[in-house]
C-alpha positions as CSV (number, residue, x, y, z in Angstrom):
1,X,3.3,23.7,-4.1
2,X,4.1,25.5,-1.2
3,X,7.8,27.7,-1.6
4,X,9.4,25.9,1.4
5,X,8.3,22.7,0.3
6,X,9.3,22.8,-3.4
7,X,13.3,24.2,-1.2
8,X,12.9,21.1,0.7
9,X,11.6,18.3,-1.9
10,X,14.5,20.2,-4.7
11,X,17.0,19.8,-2.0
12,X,16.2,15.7,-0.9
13,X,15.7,14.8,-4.2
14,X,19.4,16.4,-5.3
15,X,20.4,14.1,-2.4
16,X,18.7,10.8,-3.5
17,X,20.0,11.3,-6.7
18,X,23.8,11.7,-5.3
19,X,23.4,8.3,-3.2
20,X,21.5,6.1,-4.9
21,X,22.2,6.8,-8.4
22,X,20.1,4.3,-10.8
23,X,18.6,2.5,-8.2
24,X,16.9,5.4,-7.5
25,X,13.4,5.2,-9.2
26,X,10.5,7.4,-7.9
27,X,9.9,10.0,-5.4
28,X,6.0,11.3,-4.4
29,X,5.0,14.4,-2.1
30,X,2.2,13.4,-0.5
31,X,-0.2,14.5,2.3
32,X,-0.9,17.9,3.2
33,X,2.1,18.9,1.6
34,X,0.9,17.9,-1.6
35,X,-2.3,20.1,-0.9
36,X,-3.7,22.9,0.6
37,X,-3.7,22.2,4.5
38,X,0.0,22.0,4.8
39,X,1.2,24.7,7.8
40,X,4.8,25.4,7.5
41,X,5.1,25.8,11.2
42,X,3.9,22.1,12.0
43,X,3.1,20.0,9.2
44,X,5.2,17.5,8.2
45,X,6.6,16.9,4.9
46,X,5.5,12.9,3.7
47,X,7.3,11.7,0.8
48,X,7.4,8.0,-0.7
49,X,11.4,7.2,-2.0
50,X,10.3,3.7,-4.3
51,X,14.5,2.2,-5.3
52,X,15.4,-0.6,-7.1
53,X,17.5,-1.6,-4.4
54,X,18.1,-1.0,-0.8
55,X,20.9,-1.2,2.0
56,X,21.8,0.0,5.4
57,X,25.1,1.3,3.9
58,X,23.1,3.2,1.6
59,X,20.1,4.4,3.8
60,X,23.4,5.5,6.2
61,X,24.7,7.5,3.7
62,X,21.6,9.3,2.8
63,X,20.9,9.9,6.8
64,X,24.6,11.8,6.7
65,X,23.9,13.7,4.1
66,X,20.3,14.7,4.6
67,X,20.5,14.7,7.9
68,X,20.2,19.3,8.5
69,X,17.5,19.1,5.3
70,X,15.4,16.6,7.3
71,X,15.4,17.7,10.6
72,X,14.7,22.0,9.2
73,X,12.1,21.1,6.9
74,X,10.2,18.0,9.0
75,X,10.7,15.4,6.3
76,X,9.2,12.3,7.0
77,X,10.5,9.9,4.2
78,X,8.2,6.4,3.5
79,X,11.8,4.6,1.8
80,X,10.8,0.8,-0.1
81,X,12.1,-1.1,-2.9
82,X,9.7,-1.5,-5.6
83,X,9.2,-4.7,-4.9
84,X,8.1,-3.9,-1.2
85,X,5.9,-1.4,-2.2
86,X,3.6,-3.0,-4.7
87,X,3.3,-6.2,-1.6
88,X,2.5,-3.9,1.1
89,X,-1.2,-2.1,0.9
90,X,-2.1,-5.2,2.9
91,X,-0.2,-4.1,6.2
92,X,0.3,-0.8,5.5
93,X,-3.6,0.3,4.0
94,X,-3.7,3.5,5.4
95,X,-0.6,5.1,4.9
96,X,-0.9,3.6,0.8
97,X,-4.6,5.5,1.3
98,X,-2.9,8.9,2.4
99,X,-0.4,8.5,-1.0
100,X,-3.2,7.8,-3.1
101,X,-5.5,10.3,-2.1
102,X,-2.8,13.3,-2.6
103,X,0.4,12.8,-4.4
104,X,2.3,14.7,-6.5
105,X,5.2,12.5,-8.3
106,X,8.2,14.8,-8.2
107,X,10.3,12.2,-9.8
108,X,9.8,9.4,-12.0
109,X,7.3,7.0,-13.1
110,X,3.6,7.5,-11.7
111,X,2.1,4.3,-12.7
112,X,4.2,2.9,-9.2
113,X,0.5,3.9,-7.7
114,X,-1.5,2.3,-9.7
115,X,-2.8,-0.1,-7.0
116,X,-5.8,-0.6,-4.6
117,X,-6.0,-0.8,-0.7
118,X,-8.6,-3.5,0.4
119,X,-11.1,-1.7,2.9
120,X,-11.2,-5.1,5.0
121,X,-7.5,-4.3,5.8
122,X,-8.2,-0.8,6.6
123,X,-10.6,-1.6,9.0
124,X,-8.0,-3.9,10.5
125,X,-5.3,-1.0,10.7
126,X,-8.1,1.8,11.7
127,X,-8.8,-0.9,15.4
128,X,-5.2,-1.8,16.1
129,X,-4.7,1.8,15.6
130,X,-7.3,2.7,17.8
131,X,-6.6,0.1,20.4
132,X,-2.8,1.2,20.6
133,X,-3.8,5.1,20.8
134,X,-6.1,4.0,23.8
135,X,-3.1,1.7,25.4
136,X,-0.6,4.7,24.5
137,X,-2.8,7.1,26.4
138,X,-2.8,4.9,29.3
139,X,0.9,4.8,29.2
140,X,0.7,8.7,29.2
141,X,-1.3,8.8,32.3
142,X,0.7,6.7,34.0
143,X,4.3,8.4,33.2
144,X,3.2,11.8,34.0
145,X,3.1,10.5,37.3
146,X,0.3,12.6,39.1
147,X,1.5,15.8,37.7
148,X,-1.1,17.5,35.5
149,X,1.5,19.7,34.1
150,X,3.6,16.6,32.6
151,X,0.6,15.1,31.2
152,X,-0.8,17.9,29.7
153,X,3.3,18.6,27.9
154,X,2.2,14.9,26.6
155,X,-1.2,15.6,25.4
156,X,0.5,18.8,23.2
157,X,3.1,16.1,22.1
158,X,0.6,13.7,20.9
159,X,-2.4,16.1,20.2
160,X,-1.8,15.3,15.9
161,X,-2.5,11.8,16.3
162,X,-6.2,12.6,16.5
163,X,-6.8,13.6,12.8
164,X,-4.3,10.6,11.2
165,X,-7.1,8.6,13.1
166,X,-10.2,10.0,11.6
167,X,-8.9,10.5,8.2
168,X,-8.9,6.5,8.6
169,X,-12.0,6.2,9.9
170,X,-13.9,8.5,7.5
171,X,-12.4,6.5,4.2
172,X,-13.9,3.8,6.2
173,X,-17.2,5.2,5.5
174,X,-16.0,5.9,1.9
175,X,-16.0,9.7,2.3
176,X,-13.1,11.6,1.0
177,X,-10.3,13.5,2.9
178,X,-8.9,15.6,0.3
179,X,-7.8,18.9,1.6
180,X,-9.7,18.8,4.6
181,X,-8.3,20.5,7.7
182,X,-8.4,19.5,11.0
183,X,-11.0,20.9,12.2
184,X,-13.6,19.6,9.2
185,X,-12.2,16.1,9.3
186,X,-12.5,16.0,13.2
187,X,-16.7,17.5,12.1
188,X,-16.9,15.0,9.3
189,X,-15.6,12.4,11.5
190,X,-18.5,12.8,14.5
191,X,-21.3,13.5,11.7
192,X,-20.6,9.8,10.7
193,X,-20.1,7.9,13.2
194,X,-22.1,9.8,16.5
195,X,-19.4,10.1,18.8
196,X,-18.7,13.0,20.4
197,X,-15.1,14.8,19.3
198,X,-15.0,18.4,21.1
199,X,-12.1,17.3,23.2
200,X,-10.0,16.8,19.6
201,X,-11.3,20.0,18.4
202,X,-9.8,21.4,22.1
203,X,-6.5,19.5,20.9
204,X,-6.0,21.2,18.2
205,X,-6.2,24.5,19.3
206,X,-3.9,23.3,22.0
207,X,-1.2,22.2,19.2
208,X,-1.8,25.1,16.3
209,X,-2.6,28.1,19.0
210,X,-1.4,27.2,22.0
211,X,-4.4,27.5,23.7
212,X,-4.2,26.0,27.5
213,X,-6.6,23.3,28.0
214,X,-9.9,24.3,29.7
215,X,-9.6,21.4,32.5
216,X,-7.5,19.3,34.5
217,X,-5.4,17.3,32.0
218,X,-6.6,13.7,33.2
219,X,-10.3,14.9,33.2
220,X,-9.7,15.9,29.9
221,X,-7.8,12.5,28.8
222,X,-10.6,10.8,30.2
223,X,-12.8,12.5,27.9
224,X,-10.4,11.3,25.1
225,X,-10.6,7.8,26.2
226,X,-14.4,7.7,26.1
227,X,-14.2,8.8,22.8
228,X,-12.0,6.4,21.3
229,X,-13.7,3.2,23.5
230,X,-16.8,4.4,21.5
231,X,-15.1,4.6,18.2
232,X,-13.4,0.9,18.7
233,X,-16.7,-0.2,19.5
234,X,-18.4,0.8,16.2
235,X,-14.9,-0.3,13.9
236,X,-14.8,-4.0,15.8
237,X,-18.4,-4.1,14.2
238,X,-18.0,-2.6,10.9
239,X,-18.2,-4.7,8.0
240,X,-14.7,-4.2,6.0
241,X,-16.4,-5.8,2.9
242,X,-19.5,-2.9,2.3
């Protein structure tokens, strides 16, 4: 594990611990974090928090106290009761894939995860996901207002939506995402399903390096938006069952 993550995941699990006492039953690093492609200077840090019980007096708490230790170390807590948890791979199939895939439990019981994500409900997720990136992008266009500068500041905002996508879209195919970086699951991701991806592969030098975009900003979102029209058509098609 990564030294800043192990400070970080110590520190909110002190903190869980101190608020919710025994209903307080499992906590799981997952993601990149929980691998080899985390980057401590952009990756966030995903952990599950499964509790007996819940409240908004209780999750207020926790913000309080956790508030300087989430916002220095990007923590991105997924918080459920048990009982929420183990109902929830239907509506929530590829976030419970990204858990599964890479986890390490840092606290508590493991067999929490032993369940299965139907790849029909994936397939659901992966085109509402696609279909709301492409109305999201719209949005984008429209906001920045004519200004290429203010649209391209939103493309660098949004730029590591890209690979949540194809990690999606590749378990679709049934391949595995395991420490891949960017990069190879963006590769992966046009090897199976024919679509053209440079424009990503231009996004995420534009997020990691900084690199300026080598066009106009809504010439290169257009490219984007072809892209993704191409992908919905092929996951509105797809079989969820094979």
């Amino acid at each position: 594990m990564h030294e800043r993550v192990n400070t970080a995941i110590t520190g909110f699990c002190t903190l869980l611990k101190e608020v919710y006492t025994e209903d307080f039953l499992t906590l799981v690093l997952y993601g990149s974090a929980a691998g080899n492609t985390y980057r401590a200077d952009s990756s966030d840090i995903n952990v599950l928090v499964i509790l007996k019980k819940n409240s908004a007096e209780k999750l207020f708490t926790l913000g309080k106290a956790a508030k300087k230790l989430l916002a220095k170390y990007r923590i991105s807590p997924f918080i459920m009761t048990s009982k929420e948890f183990v109902s929830a791979a239907d509506v929530f199939p590829l976030e419970f894939c990204d858990i599964l895939d890479m986890n390490t439990v840092v606290y508590g019981d493991k067999d929490i995860l032993n369940l299965t994500v139907s790849r029909e409900h994936l397939r659901h997720e992966m085109e509402e996901k696609l279909r709301g990136t492409v109305n999201d992008l719209h949005n984008m266009i429209l906001l920045a207002q004519g200004n290429e500068k203010v649209l391209s500041r939103f493309l660098a905002n949004w730029s590591g939506m890209g690979c949540i996508l194809f990690r999606g879209l590749l378990r679709l195919k049934g391949k595995s995402v395991t420490d891949l970086d960017a990069k190879n699951i963006i590769g992966e991701t046009e090897k199976e399903y024919g679509v053209a991806l440079e424009s990503f592969l231009v996004l995420n030098d534009l997020r990691h390096n900084k690199k300026p975009l080598p066009t106009s900003a809504s010439s290169f979102t257009a490219a984007i938006l072809e892209s993704l029209n191409a992908l919905i058509i092929i996951v509105d098609a797809m079989d969820g069952a094979k």
